[in-house]
C-alpha positions in Angstrom: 244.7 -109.3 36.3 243.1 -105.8 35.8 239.3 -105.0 34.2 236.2 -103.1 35.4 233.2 -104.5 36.8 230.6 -102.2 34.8 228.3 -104.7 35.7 229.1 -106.3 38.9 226.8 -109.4 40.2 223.8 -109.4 42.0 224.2 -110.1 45.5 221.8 -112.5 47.0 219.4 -111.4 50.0 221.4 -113.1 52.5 224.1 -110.4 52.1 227.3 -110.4 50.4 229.4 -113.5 52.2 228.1 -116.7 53.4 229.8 -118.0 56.6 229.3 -122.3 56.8 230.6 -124.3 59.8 232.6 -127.6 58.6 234.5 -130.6 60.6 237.1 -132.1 58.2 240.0 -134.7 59.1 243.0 -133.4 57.4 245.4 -136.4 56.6 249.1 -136.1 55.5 250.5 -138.6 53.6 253.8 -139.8 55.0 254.3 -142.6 52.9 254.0 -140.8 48.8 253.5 -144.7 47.5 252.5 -143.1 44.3 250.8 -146.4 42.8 247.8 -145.2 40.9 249.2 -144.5 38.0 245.9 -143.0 36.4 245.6 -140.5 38.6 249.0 -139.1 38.1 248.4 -139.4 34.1 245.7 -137.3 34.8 247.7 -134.6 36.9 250.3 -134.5 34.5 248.0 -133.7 31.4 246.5 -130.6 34.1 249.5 -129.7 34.1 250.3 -129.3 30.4 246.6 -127.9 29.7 247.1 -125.1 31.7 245.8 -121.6 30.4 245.6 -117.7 31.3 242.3 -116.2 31.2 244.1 -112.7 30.7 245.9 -113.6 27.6 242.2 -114.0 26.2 241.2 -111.2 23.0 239.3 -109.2 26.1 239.3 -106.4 23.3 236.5 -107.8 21.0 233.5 -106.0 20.9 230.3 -108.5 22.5 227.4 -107.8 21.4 224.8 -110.3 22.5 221.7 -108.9 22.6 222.4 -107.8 18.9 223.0 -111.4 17.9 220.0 -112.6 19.1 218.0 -110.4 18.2 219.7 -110.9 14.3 219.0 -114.4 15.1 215.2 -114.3 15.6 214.5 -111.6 13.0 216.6 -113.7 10.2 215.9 -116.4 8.1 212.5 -117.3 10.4 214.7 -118.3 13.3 212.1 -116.6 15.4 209.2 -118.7 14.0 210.9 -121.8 14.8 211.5 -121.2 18.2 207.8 -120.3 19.0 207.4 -123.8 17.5 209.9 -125.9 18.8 209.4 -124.3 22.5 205.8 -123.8 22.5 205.9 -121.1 25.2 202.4 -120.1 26.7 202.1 -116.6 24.4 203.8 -116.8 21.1 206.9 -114.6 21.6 207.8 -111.7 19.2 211.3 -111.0 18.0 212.0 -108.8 20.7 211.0 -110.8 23.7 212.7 -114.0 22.0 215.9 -111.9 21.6 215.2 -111.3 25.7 214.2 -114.3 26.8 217.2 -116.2 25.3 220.5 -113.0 26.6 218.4 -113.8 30.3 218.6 -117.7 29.6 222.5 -117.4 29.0 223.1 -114.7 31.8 221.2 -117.1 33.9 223.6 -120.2 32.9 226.8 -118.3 33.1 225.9 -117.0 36.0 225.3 -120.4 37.7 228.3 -121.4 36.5 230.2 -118.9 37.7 228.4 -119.9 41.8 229.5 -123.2 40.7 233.2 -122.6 39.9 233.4 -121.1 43.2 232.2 -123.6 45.0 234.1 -126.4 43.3 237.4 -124.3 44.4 236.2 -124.2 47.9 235.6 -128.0 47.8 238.7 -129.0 45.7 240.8 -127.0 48.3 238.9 -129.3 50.6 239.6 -132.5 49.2 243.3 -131.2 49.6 243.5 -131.9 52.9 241.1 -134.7 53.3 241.9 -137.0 50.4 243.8 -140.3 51.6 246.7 -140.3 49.1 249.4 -138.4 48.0 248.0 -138.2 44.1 244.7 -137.2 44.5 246.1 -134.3 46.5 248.5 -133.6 43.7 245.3 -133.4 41.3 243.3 -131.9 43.5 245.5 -129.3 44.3 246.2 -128.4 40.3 242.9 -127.9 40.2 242.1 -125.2 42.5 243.8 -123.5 40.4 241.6 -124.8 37.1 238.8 -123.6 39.1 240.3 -120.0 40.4 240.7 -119.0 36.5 237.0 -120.5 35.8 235.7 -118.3 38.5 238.2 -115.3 36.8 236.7 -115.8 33.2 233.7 -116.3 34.2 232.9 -112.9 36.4 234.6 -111.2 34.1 232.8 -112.2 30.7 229.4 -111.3 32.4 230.6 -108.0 34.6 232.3 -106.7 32.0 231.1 -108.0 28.5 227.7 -109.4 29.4 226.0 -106.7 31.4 223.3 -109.3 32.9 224.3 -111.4 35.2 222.2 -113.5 38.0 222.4 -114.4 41.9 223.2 -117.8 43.1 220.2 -120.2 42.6 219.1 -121.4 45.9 219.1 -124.7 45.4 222.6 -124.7 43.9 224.1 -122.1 47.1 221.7 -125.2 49.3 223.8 -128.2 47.8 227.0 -126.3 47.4 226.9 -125.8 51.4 226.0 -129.2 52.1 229.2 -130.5 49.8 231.7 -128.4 51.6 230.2 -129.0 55.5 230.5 -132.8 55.1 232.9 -134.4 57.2 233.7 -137.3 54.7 236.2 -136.4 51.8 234.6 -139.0 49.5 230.9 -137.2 50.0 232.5 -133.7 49.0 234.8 -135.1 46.2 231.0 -137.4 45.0 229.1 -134.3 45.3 231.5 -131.4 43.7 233.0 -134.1 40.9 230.9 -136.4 40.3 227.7 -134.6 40.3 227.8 -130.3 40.1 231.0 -131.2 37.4 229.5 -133.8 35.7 226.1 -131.9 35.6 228.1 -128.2 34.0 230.2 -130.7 31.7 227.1 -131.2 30.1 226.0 -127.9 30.0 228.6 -126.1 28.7 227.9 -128.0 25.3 224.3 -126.4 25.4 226.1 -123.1 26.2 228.2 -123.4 22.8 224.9 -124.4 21.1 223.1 -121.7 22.7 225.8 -119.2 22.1 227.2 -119.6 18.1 228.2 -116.4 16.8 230.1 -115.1 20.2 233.6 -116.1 19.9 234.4 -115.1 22.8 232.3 -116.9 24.5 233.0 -119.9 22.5 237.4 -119.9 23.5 236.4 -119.8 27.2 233.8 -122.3 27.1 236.0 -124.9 24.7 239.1 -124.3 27.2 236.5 -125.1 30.2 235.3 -128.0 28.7 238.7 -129.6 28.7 239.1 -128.2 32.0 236.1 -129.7 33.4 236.3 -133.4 31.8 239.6 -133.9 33.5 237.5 -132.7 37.0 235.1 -135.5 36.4 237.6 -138.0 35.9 239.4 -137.5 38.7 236.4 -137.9 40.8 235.2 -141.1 39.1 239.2 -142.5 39.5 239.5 -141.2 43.3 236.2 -142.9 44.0 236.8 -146.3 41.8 236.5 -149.3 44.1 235.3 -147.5 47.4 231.7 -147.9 47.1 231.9 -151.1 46.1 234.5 -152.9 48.1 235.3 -150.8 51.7 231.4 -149.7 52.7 228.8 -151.4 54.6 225.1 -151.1 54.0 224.7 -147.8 56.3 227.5 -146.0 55.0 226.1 -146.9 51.2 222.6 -145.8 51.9 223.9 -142.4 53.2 225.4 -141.8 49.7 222.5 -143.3 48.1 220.6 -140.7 50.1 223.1 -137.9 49.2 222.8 -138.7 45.7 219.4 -138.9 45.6 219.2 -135.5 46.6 221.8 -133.6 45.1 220.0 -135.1 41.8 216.8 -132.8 42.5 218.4 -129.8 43.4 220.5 -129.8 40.5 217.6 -130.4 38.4 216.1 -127.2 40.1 219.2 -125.6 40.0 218.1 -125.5 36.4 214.5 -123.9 37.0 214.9 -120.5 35.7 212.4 -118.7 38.2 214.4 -115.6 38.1 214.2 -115.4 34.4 210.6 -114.9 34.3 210.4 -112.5 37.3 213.0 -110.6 35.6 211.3 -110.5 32.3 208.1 -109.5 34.0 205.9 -112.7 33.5 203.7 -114.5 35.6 206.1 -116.8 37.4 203.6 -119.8 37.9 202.6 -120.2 34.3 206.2 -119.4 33.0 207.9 -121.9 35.9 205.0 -124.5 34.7 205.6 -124.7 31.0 209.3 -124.7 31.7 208.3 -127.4 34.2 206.6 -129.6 31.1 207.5 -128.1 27.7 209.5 -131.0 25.7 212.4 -128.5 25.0 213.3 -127.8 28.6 213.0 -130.9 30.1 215.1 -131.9 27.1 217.7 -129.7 28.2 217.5 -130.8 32.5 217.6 -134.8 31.4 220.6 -133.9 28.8 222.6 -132.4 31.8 222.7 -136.1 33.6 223.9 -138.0 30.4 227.6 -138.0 32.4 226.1 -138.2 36.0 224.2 -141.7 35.2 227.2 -143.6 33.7 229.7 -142.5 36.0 227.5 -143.3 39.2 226.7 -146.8 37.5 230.7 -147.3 37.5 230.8 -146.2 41.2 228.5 -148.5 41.9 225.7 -146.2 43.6 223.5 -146.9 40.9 222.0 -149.1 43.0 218.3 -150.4 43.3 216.9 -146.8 45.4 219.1 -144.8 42.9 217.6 -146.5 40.0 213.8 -146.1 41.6 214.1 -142.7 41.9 216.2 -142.3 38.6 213.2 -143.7 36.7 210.8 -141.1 37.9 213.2 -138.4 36.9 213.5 -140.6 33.5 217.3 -140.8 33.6 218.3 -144.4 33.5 218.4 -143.8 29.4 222.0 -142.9 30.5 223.0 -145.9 32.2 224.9 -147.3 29.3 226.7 -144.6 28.0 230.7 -144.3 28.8 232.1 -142.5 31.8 234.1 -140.3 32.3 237.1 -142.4 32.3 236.4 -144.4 29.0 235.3 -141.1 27.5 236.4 -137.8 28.8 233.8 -135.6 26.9 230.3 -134.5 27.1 227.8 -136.1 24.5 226.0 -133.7 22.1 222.5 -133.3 23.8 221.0 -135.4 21.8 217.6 -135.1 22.6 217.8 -131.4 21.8 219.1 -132.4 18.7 216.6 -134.4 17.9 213.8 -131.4 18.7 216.0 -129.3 16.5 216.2 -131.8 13.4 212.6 -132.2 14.1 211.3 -129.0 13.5 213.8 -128.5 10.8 212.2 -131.5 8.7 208.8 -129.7 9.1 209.6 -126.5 8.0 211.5 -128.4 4.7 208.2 -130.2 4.2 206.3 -126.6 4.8 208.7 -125.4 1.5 210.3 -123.0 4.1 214.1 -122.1 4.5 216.4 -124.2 6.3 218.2 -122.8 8.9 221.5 -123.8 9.5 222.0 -124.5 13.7 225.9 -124.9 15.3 226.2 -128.7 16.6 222.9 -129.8 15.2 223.0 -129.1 11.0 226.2 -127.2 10.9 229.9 -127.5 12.7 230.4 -126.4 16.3 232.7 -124.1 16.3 236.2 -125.2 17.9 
């Protein structure tokens, strides 16, 4: 593994490492029963999927900000946008171009904080997990997450250019998963909810993204990558909330949950966006706060989340209150992760795509053609 950092990352004001204090029982297990068979069907197909970032076409020119900005001068891909995202000044082709490289930095670049903290916290649940074939998955993992970190850091230091700092609210959560003292709270946290939460995403990035291939190969091979990472958390975790705790250990993941939920739904407030574009952060953070299309995009990123914690059995009465007021329950009867490995389209962004399409056909004006929403995704 060779390649320049042209562009290395920001480092975030705290300096460049981050020191965190953790008490974890490591158990060994003597007795290799081997009995849940799901779990080892699962570590055998990480084992076949298995991929090298290096042997990526690293030689292909990217170009993004040319993209975009061919995509908002062309075939009144611009116009839409203004309409379908109603931002608080009417954006010119320049500043859409902008706006949407610094959106996809942004996201890359919390993924990449996020891959590292899921290989920190898989290495974790190593040690900690109770039986012999969760550490097996686990263990193929880390290495999953090692080349997600890899591909990652180097698509935005060296192809990118732009790249962000940790968002505090993921670094805040991230700590919290990997300080717990309870394997089941750091494999809830890291699988369940940061995984489940980027398995969603990731189909926004290849929405977002159409016209990078690039981009595209190492975001279909995460993909994969990442739905077996949320079905191992939902099969480590089947039965134990349900049948082995008592009220007070259920309310402290009700708790956990709870909370992880909101930062992750800030994780997706793109503050530094708008300080780095040189806008008024308030107004900018407010419309992003309210505007249909963004909160859109923060509900879609649940649609895995909500099913899988219903399966779990923490979707319980004080999930489901607070669930309501962050109007997420529309998820509750989707398939998990285990009936159905992959992400949904985001479908309410689809709709607010297909929307605005049917009124510019009604308006006599061209039809644009949109990856995943009026045209293929590309594979």
């Amino acid at each position: 593994m060779n390649y320049d950092q042209t562009n290395p990352v920001p480092i975030p004001s705290a300096g460049t490492h981050q020191s965190v204090d953790s008490t974890l029982t490591t158990i060994f297990d003597w007795e290799y029963a081997l009995e849940r068979k799901p779990l080892l069907d699962l570590y055998e197909k990480g084992k076949k999927a298995t991929w090298n970032a290096s042997e990526l076409d690293w030689s292909q020119e990217v170009n993004i900000e040319q993209i975009m900005k061919d995509r908002v001068t062309g075939g009144g891909f611009g116009a839409m946008m203004n309409q379908m995202m109603k931002p608080p000044k009417e954006l010119g082709p320049q500043e859409l171009a902008e706006l949407q490289l610094h959106m996809n930095a942004f996201m890359l670049s919390q993924f990449l904080h996020g891959e590292q903290g899921a290989m920190v916290a898989t290495a974790k649940i190593v040690l900690c997990a109770p039986t012999e074939e969760a550490k097996f998955y686990a263990s193929n993992q880390v290495m999953d997450e090692a080349r997600h970190v890899e591909v990652y850091h180097r698509y935005l230091t060296e192809k990118l250019g732009i790249s962000y700092e940790v968002h505090p609210s993921l670094a805040t959560l991230l700590q919290e998963i990997v300080t717990t003292p309870k394997w089941d709270m750091t494999c809830l946290g890291m699988q369940v909810m940061v995984e489940g939460l980027a398995l969603a995403a990731f189909g926004m990035m290849q929405m977002m993204m159409a016209g990078e291939p690039l981009i595209q190969e190492i975001t279909s091979n995460v993909i994969r990558d990442e739905a077996r990472h949320v079905a191992f958390g939902v099969l480590s975790l089947d039965g134990l909330y349900t049948n082995e705790f008592d009220d007070s250990d259920l309310r402290e993941r009700e708790d956990f949950v709870i909370e992880a939920s909101h930062l992750l739904r800030e994780r997706l407030m793109m503050d530094q966006v708008f300080e780095r574009m040189g806008w008024d952060v308030k107004t900018w953070a407010d419309w992003a706060n309210h505007t249909p299309f963004m909160k859109g995009f923060r509900q879609m990123t649940f649609s895995k989340i909500v099913p899988n914690l219903k399966r779990l059995g923490l979707l319980t009465p004080r999930v489901r209150a607070a669930y309501e007021k962050m109007d997420l329950l529309r998820y509750e009867n989707r398939k998990d992760s285990v009936e159905e490995p992959a992400a949904p389209p985001p479908e309410e962004l689809v709709a607010l795509f297909l929307d605005v399409l049917k009124n510019r056909e009604e308006a006599g004006e061209e039809i644009l053609e949109i990856p995943g929403v009026n045209a293929p995704m590309a594979s």
